[in-house]
C-alpha positions in Angstrom: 0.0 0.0 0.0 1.0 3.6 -0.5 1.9 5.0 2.8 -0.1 8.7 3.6 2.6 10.9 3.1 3.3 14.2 5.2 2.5 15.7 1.7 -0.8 13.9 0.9 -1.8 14.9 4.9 -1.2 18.4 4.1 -3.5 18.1 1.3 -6.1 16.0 2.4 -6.3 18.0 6.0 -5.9 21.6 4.2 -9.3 22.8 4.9 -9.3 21.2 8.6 -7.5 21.6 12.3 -7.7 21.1 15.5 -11.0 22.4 17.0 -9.4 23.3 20.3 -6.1 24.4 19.8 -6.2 24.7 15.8 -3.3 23.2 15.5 -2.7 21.9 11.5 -2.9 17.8 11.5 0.7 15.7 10.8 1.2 12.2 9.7 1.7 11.6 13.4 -1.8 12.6 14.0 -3.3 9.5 11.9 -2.6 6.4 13.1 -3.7 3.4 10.5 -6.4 0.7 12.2 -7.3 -0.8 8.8 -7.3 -1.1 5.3 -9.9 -2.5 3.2 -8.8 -1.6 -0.7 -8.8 1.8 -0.7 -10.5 2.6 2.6 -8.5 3.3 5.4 -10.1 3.3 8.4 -7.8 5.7 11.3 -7.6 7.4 15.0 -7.4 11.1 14.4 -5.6 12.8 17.2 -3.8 16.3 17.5 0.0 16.4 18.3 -0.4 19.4 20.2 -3.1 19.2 22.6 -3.8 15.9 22.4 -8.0 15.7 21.4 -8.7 12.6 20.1 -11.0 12.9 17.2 -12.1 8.8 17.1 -12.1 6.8 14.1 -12.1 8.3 11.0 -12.9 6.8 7.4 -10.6 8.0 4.4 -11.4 7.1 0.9 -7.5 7.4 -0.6 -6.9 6.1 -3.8 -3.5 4.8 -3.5 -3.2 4.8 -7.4 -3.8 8.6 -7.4 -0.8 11.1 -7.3 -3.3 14.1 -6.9 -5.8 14.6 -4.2 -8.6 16.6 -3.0 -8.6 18.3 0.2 -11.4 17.3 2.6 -14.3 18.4 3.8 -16.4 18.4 7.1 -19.8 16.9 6.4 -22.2 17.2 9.4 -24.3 14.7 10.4 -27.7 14.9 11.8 -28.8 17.5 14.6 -27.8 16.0 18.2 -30.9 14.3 20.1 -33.1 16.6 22.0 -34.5 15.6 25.5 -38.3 15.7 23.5 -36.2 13.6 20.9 -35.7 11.2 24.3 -39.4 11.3 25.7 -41.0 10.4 22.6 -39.1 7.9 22.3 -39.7 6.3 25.9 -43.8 7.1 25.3 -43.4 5.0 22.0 -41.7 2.0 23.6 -43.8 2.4 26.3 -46.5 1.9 24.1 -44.9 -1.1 22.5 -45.1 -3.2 25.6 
């Protein structure tokens, strides 16, 4: 496999940083859990304040030379505590 370089980190992490300290990301940031093909499935964690971001999924094509920065995409609004209690009324229901 095609080791992440420092280069393609810089590329790939251009648009992102550290949400506490803003620190930029480094090739010591990503540690590889597991490759499947071209998915690489990582632990992103800042060198500088130590935040650990959790697993992260990266779709790097190994056969590429050029590659696109990424972006953030947000998921789904966090649960409410309504979110909660209409969920306990409708398994209560269920019984």
């Amino acid at each position: 496999m095609k080791e992440l370089t420092q280069k393609n980190i810089k590329i790939l992490f251009s648009n992102l940083c550290c949400s506490k300290c803003k620190n930029d990301f480094t090739q010591e940031s990503i540690s590889i859990k597991n490759i499947e093909g071209d998915i690489l499935i990582c632990n992103l964690t800042c060198q500088k304040c130590g935040k650990d971001f959790g697993d992260t999924v990266l779709n790097f094509n190994q056969k590429s030379d050029k590659h696109n920065p990424l972006n953030i995409i947000d998921g789904p609004a966090p649960i409410t505590t309504d979110d909660v209690i209409k969920a306990h009324r409708f398994i209560k229901k269920m019984k």
